[in-house]
C-alpha positions as CSV (number, residue, x, y, z in Angstrom):
1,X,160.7,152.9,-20.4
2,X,158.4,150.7,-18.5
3,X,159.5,151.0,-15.0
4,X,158.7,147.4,-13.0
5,X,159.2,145.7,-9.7
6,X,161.2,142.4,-8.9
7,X,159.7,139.7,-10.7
8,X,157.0,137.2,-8.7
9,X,157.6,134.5,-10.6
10,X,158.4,132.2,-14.0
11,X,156.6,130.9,-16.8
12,X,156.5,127.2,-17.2
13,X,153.6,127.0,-19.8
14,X,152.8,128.6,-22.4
15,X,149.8,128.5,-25.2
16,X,147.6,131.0,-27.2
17,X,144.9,130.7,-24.6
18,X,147.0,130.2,-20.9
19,X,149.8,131.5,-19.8
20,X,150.6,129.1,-16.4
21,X,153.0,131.1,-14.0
22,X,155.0,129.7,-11.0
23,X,155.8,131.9,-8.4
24,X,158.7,132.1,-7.3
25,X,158.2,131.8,-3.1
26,X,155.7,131.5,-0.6
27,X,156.8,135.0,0.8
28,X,156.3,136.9,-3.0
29,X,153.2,135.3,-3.0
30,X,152.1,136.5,0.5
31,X,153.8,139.7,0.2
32,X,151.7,140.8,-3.4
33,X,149.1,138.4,-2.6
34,X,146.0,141.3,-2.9
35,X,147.4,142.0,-6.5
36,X,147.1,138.4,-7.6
37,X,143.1,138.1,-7.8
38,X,141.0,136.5,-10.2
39,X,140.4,139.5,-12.7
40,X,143.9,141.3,-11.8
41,X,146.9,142.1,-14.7
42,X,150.2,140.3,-15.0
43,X,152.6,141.4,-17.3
44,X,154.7,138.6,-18.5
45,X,158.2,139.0,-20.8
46,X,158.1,137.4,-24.1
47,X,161.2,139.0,-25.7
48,X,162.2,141.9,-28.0
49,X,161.4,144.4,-25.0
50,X,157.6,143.0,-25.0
51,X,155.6,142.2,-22.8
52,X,152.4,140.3,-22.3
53,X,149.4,141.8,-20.5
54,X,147.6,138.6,-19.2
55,X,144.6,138.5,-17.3
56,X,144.1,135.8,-13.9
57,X,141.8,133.6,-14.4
58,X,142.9,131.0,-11.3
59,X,145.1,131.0,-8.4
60,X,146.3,127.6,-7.0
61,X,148.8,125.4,-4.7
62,X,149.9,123.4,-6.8
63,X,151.8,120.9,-4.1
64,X,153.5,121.3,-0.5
65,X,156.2,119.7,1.3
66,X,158.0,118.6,4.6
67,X,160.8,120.0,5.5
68,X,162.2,118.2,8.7
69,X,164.3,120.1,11.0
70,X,167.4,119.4,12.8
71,X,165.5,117.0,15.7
72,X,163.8,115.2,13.2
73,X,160.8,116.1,15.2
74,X,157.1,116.7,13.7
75,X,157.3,120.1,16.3
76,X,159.8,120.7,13.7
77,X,158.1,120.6,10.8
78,X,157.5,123.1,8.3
79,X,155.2,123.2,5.3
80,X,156.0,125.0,2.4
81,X,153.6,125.9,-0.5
82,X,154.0,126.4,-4.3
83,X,151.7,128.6,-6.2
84,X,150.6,128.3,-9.6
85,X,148.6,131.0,-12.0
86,X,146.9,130.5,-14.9
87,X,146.4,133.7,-17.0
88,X,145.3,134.4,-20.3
89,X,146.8,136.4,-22.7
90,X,144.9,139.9,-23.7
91,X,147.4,142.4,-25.4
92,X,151.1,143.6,-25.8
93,X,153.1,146.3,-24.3
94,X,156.2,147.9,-25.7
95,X,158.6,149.0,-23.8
96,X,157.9,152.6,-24.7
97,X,154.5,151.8,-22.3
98,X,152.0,151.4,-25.9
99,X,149.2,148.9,-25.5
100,X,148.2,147.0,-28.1
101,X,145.6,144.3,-28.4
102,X,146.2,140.7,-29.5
103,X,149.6,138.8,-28.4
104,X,151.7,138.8,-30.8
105,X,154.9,136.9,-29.2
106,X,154.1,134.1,-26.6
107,X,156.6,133.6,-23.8
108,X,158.4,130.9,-23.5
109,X,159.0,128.9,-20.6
110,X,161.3,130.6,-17.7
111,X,160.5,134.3,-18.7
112,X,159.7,136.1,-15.8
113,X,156.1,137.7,-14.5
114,X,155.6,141.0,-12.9
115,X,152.9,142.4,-10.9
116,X,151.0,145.1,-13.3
117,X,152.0,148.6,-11.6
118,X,148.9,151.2,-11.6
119,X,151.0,153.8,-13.4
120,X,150.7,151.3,-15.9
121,X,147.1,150.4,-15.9
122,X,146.4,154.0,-15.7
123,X,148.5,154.8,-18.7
124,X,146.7,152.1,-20.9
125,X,143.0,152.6,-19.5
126,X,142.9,156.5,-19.5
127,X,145.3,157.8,-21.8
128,X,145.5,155.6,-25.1
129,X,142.3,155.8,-25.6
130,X,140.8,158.1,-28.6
131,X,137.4,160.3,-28.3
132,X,137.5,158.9,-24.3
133,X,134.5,158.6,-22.4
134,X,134.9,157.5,-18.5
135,X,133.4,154.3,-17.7
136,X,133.8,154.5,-13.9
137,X,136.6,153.0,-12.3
138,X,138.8,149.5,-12.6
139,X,137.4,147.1,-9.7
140,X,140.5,145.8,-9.2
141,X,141.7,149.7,-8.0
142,X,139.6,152.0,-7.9
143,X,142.2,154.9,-8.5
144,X,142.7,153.9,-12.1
145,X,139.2,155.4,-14.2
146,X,138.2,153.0,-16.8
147,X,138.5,154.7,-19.8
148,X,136.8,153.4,-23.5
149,X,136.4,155.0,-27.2
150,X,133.3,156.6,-26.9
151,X,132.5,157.3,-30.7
152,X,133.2,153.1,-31.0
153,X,130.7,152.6,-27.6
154,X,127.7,154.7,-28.8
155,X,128.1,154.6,-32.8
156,X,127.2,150.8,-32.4
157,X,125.0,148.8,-30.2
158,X,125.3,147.8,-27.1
159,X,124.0,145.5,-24.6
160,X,123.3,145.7,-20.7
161,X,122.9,142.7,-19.0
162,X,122.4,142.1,-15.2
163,X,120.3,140.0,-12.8
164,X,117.6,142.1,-10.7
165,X,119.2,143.9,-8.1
166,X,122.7,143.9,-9.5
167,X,122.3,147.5,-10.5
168,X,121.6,147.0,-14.1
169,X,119.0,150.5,-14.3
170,X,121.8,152.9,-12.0
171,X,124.4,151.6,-14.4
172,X,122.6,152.5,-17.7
173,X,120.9,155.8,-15.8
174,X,124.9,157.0,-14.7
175,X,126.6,156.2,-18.7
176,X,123.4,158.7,-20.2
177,X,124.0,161.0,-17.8
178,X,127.5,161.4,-18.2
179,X,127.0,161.7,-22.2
180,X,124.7,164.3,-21.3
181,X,127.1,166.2,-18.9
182,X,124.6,165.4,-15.7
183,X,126.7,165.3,-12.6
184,X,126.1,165.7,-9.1
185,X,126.8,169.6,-9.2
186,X,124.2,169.6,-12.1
187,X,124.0,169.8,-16.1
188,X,127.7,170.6,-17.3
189,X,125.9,171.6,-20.0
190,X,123.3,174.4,-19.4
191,X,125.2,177.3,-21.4
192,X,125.0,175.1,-24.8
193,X,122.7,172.5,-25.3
194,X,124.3,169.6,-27.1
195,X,122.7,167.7,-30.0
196,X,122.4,164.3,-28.0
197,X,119.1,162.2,-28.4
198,X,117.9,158.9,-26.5
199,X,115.0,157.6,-26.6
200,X,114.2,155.2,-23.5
201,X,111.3,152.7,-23.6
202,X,111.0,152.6,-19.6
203,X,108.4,149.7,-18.5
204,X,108.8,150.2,-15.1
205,X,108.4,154.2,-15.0
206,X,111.8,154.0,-12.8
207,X,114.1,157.1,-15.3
208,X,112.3,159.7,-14.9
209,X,113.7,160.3,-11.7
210,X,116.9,160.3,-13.1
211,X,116.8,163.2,-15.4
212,X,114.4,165.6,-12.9
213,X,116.6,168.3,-12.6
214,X,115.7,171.9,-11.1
215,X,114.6,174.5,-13.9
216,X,117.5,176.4,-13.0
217,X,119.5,173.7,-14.6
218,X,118.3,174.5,-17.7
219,X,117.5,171.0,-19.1
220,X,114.4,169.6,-20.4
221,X,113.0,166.0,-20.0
222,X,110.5,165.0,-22.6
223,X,108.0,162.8,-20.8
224,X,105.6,160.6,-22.7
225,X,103.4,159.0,-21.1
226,X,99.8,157.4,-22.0
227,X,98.1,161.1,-20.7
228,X,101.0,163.0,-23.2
229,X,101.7,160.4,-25.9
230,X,100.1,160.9,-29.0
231,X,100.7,157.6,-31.3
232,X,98.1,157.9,-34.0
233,X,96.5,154.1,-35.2
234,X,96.4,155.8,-38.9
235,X,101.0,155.6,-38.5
236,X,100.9,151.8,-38.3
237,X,101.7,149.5,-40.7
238,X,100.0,146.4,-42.2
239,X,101.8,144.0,-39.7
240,X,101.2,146.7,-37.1
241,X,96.9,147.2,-38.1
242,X,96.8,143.2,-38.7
243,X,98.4,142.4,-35.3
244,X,96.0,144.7,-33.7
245,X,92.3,144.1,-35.0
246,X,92.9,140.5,-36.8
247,X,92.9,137.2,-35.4
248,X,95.0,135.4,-37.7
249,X,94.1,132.0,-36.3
250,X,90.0,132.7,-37.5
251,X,88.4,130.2,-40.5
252,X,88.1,133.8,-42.6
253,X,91.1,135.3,-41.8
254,X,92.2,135.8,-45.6
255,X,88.5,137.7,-46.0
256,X,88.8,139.9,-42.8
257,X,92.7,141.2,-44.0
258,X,91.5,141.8,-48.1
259,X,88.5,143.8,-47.2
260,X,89.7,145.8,-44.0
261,X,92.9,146.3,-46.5
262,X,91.0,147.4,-49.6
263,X,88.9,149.8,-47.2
264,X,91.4,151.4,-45.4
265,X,93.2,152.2,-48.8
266,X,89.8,153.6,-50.4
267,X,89.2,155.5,-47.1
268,X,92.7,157.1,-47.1
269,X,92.2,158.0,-51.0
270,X,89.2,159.8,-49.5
271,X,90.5,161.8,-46.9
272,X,94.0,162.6,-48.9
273,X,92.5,163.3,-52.4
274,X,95.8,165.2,-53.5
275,X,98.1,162.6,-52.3
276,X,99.2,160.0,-55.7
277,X,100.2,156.1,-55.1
278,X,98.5,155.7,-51.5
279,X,98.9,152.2,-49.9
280,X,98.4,150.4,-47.3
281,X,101.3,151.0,-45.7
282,X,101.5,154.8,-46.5
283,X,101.1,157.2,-43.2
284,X,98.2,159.1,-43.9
285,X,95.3,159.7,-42.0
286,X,92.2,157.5,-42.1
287,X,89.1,157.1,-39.9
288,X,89.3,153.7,-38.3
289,X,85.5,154.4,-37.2
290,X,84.3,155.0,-41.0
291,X,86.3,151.6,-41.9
292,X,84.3,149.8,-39.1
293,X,81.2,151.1,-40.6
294,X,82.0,150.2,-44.1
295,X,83.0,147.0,-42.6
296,X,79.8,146.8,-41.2
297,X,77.6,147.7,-44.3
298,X,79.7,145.0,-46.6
299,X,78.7,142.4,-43.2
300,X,74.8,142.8,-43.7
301,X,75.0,143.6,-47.7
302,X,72.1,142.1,-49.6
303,X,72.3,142.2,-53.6
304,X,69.2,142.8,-56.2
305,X,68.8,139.9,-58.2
306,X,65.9,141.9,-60.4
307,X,66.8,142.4,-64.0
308,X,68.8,145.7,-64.7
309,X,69.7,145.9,-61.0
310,X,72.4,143.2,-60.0
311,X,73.4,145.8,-57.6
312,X,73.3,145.9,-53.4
313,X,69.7,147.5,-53.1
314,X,68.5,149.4,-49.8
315,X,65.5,149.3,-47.9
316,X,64.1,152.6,-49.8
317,X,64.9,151.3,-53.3
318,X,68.8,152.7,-53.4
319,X,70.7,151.0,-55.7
320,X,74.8,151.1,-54.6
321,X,76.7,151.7,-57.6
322,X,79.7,152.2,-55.9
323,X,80.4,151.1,-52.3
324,X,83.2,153.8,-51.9
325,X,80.6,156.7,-51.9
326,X,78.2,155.1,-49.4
327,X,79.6,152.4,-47.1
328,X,81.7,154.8,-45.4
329,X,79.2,157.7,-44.3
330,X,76.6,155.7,-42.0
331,X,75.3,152.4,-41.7
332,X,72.7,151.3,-44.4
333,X,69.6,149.2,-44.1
334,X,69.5,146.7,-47.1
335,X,66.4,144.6,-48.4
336,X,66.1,141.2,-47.4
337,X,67.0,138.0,-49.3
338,X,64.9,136.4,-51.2
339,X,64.1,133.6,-54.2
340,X,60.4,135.0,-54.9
341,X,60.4,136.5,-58.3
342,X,59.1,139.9,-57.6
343,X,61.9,140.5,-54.5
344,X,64.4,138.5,-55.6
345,X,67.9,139.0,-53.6
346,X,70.9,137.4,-52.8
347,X,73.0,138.0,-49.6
348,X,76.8,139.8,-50.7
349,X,79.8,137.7,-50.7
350,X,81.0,138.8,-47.3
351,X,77.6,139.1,-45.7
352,X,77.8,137.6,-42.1
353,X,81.3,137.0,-42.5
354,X,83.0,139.8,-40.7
355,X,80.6,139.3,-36.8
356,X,83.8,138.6,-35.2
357,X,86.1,141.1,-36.6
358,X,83.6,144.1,-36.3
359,X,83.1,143.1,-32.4
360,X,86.7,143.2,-32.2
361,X,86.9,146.6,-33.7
362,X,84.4,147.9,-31.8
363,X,85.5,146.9,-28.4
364,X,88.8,147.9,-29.3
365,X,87.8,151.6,-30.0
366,X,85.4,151.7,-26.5
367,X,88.7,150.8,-24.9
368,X,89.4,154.1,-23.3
369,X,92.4,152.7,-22.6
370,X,93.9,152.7,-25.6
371,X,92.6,156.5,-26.3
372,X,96.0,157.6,-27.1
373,X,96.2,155.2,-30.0
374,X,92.5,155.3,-31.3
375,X,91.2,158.3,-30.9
376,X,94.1,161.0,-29.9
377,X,93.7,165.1,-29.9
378,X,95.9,167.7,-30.0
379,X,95.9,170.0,-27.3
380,X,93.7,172.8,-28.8
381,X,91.1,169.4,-29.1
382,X,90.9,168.4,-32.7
383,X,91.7,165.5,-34.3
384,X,95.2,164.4,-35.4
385,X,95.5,164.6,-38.9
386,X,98.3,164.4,-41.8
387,X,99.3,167.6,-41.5
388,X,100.5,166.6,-38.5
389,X,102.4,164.1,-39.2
390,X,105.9,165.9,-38.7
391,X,104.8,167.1,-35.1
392,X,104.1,163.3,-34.1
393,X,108.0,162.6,-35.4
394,X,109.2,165.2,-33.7
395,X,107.5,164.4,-30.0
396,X,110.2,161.0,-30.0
397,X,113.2,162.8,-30.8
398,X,112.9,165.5,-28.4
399,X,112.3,168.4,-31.2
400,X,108.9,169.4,-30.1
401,X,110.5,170.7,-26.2
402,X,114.5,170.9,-27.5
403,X,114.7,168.1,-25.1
404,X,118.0,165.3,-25.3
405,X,115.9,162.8,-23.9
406,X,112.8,161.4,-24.4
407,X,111.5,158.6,-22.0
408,X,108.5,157.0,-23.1
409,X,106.6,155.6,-20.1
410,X,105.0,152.2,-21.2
411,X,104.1,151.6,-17.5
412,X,100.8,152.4,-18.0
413,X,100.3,150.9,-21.5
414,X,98.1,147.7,-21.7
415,X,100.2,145.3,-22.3
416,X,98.4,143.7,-25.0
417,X,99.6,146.7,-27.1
418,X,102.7,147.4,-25.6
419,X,104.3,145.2,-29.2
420,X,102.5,147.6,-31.0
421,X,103.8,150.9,-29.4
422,X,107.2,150.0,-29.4
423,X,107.1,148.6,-33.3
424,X,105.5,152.0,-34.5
425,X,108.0,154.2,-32.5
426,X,111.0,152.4,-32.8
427,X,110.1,152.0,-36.8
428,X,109.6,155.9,-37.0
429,X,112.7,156.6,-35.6
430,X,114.5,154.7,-38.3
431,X,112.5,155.9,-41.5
432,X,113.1,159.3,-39.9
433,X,117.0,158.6,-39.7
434,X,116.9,157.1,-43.2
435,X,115.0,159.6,-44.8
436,X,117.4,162.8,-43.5
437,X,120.6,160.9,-43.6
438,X,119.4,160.4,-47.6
439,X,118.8,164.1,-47.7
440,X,122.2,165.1,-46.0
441,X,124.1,162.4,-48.8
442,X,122.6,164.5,-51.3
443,X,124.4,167.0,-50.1
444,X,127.8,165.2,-49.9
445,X,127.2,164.8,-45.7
446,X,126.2,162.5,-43.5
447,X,123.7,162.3,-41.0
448,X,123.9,165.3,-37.8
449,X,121.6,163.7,-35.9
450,X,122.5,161.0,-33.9
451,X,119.7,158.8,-31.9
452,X,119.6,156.1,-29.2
453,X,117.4,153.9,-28.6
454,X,117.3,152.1,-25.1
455,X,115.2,149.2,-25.0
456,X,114.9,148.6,-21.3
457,X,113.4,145.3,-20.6
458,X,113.8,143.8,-23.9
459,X,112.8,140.4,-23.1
460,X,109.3,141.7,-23.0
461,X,108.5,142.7,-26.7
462,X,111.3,141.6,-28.2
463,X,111.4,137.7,-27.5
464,X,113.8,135.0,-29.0
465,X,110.2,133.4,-29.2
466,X,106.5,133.8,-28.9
467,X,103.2,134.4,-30.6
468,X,102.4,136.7,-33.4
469,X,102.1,139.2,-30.9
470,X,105.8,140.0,-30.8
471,X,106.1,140.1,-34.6
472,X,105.6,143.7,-35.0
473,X,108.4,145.0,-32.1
474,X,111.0,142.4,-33.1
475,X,110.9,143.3,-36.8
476,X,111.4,146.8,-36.1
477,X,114.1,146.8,-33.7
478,X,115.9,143.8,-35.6
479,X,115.9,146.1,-38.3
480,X,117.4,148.9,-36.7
481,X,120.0,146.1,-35.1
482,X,121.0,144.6,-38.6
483,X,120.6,148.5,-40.8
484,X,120.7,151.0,-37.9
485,X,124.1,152.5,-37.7
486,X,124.2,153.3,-41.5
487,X,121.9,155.7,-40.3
488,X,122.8,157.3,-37.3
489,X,120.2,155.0,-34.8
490,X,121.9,153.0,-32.5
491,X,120.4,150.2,-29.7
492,X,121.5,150.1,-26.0
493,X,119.1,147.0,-25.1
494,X,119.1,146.1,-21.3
495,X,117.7,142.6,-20.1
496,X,117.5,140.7,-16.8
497,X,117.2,137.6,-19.2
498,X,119.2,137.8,-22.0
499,X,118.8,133.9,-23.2
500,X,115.2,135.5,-23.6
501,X,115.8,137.9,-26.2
502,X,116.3,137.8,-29.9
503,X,119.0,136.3,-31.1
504,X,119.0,138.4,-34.0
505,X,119.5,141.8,-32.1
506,X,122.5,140.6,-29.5
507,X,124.2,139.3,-32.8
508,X,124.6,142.6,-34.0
509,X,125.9,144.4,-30.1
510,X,129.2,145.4,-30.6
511,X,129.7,145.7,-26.8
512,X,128.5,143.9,-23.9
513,X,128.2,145.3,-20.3
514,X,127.5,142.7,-17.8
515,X,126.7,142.7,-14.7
516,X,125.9,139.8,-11.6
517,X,124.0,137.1,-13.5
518,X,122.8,134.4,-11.4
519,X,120.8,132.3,-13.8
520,X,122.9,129.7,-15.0
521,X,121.2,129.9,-18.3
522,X,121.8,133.0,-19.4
523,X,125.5,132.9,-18.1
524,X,126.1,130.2,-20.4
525,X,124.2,132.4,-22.9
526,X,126.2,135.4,-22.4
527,X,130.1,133.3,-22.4
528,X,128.7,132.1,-26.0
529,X,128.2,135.6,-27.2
530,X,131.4,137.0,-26.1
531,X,134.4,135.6,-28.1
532,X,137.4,137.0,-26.1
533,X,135.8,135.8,-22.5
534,X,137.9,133.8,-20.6
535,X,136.3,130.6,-19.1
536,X,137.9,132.3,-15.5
537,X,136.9,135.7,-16.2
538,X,133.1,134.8,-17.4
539,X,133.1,132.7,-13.9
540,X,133.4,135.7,-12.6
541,X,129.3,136.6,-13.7
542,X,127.6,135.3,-10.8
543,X,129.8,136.6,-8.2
544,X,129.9,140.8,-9.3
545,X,129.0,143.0,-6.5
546,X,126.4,145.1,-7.1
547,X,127.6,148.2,-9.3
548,X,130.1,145.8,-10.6
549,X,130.6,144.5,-14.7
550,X,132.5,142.7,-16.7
551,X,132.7,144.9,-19.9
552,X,133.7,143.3,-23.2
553,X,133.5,144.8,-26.7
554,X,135.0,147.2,-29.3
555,X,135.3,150.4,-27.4
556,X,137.7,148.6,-24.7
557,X,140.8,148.3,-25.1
558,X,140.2,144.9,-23.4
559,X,138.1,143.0,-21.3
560,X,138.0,144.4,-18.0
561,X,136.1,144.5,-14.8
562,X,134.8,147.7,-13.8
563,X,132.7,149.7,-11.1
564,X,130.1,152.7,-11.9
565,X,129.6,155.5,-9.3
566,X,125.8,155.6,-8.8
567,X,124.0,158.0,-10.8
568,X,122.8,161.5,-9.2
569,X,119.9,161.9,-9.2
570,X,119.1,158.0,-9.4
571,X,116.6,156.3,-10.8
572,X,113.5,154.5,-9.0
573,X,110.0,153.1,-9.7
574,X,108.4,154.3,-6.1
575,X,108.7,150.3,-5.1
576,X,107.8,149.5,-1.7
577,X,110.3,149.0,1.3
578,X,109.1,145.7,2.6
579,X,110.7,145.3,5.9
580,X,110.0,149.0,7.2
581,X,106.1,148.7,6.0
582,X,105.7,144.9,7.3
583,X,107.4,146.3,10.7
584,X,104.8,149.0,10.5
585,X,101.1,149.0,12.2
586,X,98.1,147.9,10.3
587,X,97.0,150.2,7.0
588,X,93.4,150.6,6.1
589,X,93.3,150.9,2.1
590,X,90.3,153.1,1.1
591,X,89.3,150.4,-2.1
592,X,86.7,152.7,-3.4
593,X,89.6,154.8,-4.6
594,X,91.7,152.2,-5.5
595,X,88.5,150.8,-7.7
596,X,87.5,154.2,-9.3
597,X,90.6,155.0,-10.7
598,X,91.0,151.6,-11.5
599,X,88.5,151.9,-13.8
600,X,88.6,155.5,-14.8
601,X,91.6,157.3,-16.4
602,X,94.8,155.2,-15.1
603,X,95.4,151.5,-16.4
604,X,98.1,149.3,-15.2
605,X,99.2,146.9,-17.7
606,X,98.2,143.1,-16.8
607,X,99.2,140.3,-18.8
């Protein structure tokens, strides 16, 4: 039996979306007056022992008046104020104290409004909740925990919004730790290791710091970084190889992709002989330098016009019968073209046409930047090969260290590639998922595995628009969006700009955590996205303290306003403290240092 107060006040309007309450006197007003905040629960009856959970969305005074006294006086005046609420309906309570979502019996004018007791906010937000996972605390008290359906929250995607500064990193650093049992006393979890796995693309190197734990702890971080990562070229696929060594914008495009397509398919044939069906696309190794050279070789070919011959002719008389057998090993040195009868010789159909594209290759593989993608090693030195195809999967999903995270530091990435790292990842996570969950529906089960992937800083390689640069990283992670759950991969994508970022990908988040947005742009952006946001509540966006966020989705009961404790340990990118080094005394900078590793083994990406 729901156990409430007097009442504040009366309804006097009622619709689907507002619920407009007078109350009854200036002194109720005054005297529960920090309980009737924009953001705060009234409960409202609407008959047949209901009633109506309503959120405030606006306080006002509606009129006053003048009440003369006895004298007639104006020392004798009083003024006397009428308050007014609008709310908006968000669920039903029975009187047996069950929540349920949806209103399904309006008020009518004249029924009365009660302040929303904690017992009661407590009942709904921790304790009718299935598989529960702790969300921090309401804002509105902090003695009330905000509780949400954990299997709904991470079985589907979610999105983090936030402007910088509002604590968007602490918030998504404090919600994997607590679903990896990381508290302040430690990891919860060190007797049994559990079979989480995120996967983190970090742009800014700032999470590491967050899952650093003492070895005593017994939990492993799997750090990749552009020294540890090993992302073979031979794994991508043709949009991935295309976006990387073609310029699609060049007169002979359309010669550049057939020929470095029909010779990277020849040249895995001949490193894979046993392997059936190779294509382009398959992921088997191939030597990107013998491609160049056989690029190279069909750029300076010069055919035999002489009778019998008709065949590309070398300097010492070879005659190429097939281009497969020779191109590839070392550069050759043809005849030259000619119309005289004795030496006649014609230049090949792609001679001189591929200057650009070789160039391109070749600076591309000097880059030692890009090391860990064009020419990576194992540890024991060798080349990476297919063999080692499944060690490469399992580096991402934490199986190489028994690791339940795995951050991958793009900090140091060129950005030029930074597309193409997060496209040939992301897309092996998923043709991993789909490939075992197949094997485990074979079977009659479904997939053990579960695997997040947190996009932090979407808005950088996954654009609502841009170039062709982007194509590679937005069709892989809007594939995961729009397929991913059947699988077992799901998408926490965190943006300070989320107008910036696919359309596609936010379609598919299931929950939304927001936090202060100050751009008026991307608040508008966000209110369109979320169905059951309240004009009041979503005005509420700009003016969240930090740690504060309006939460909206399926694994709430409700929309509610919350506040995260800050993760421990937190995270951080080492920034700088401005004030307390522009307070400081003049630094001399040794720039020799700077320069040398600027250009030796550490690269910062640039735009």
């Amino acid at each position: 039996m729901l156990e409430l107060g007097e009442p504040i006040g009366s309804v006097i309007e009622s619709s689907p979306s507002l619920i407009r309450i007078e109350i009854s006197s200036a002194a109720d007003f005054e005297k529960e007056k920090a309980k009737l905040g924009i953001g705060q629960y009234l409960m409202v009856a609407s008959g047949n022992n209901l009633y109506l959970l309503a959120t405030i969305i606006a306080v006002r005074a509606s009129h006053s008046e003048r009440k003369l006294g006895a004298e007639d006086t104006c020392d004798a005046e009083t003024i006397i104020f009428r308050f007014q609420i609008d709310a908006q309906p968000v669920g039903t309570l029975s009187e047996d104290n069950i929540f349920s979502r949806g209103s399904h019996a309006l008020p009518v004018p004249t029924e009365y409004a009660y302040v929303t007791p904690a017992a009661v906010l407590n009942n709904i937000f921790a304790k009718q909740i299935q598989s529960s996972f702790s969300l921090g605390t309401l804002s509105i008290d902090s003695k009330v925990k905000l509780e949400i359906d954990g299997d709904r929250f991470f079985s589907k995607h979610v999105a983090v919004v936030g402007s910088t500064g509002s604590g968007k990193s602490c918030a998504v650093a404090k919600i994997l730790q607590t679903v990896m049992g990381i508290d302040p006393k430690g990891n919860s979890h060190k007797g049994a290791q559990k079979n989480s796995h995120i996967v983190i693309f970090d742009i800014h190197a700032e999470y590491a710091a967050a899952f650093r734990l003492k070895e005593t702890e017994g939990f492993t971080l799997n750090l990749l970084d552009v020294e540890t990562l090993r992302l073979p070229y031979w794994l991508m696929n043709a949009r991935e190889l295309e976006e990387m060594f073609i310029e699609s914008n060049e007169l002979n495009s359309h010669n550049q992709i057939s020929q470095f397509r029909h010779a990277v398919v020849r040249n895995k044939c001949r490193h894979n002989p046993t392997l059936a069906d190779v294509s382009f696309d398959t992921p088997i190794y191939f030597s990107i330098n013998e491609v160049v050279t056989y690029l190279e070789n069909m750029n300076s070919e010069v055919v035999s016009q002489l009778a019998g011959e008709n065949k590309p002719k070398c300097l010492d008389g070879q005659l190429i019968h097939s281009r497969e057998d020779h191109y590839f090993a070392r550069n050759l040195e043809f005849i030259v073209a000619s119309q005289s009868k004795e030496n006649k010789a014609k230049n090949g159909p792609f001679n001189g046409e591929f200057d650009r594209l070789i160039l391109r290759l070749r600076t591309r593989l000097a880059d030692p930047r890009l090391r860990f993608l064009l020419s990576p090693k194992k540890t024991d030195g060798g080349d990476i090969t297919t063999g080692d195809f499944a060690d490469i999967v399992r580096q991402f999903i934490g199986y190489l260290s028994r690791s339940n995270v795995s951050i991958v530091d793009l900090s140091g990435i060129p950005f030029e590639v930074i597309s193409i790292v997060v496209s040939l990842i992301s897309r092996m996570i998923f043709d991993f998922s789909f490939h075992y969950s197949k094997i485990r529906h074979m079977s009659g089960n479904v997939s053990d595995v579960p695997i997040m992937l947190v996009c932090e800083e979407a808005h950088n390689y996954v654009p609502r628009s841009g170039g062709a640069q982007y194509d590679s990283s937005r069709k892989s992670i809007e594939r995961i969006a729009k397929e991913g759950r059947k699988y077992g991969v799901t998408l926490m994508v965190v943006s300070q700009r989320p107008s910036e970022v696919s359309e596609t990908i936010f379609s598919q988040c299931s929950n939304f955590i927001s936090l202060r947005l100050t751009n008026a742009v991307d608040q508008n952006y966000i209110k369109s996205l979320l169905p059951d946001l309240s004009a009041g509540v979503g005005d509420l966006l700009p003016n969240l303290a930090q740690g504060e966020f309006l939460l909206v989705g399926d694994a709430p009961l409700m929309p509610s306003v919350g506040r995260l404790a800050l993760p421990v340990p937190e995270p951080h990118s080492r920034s700088v403290k401005y004030l307390q080094e522009w307070s400081a005394g003049w630094r001399d900078v040794n720039f020799d240092d700077v320069i040398n590793r600027w250009r030796g083994k550490v690269f910062i990406s640039g735009a």
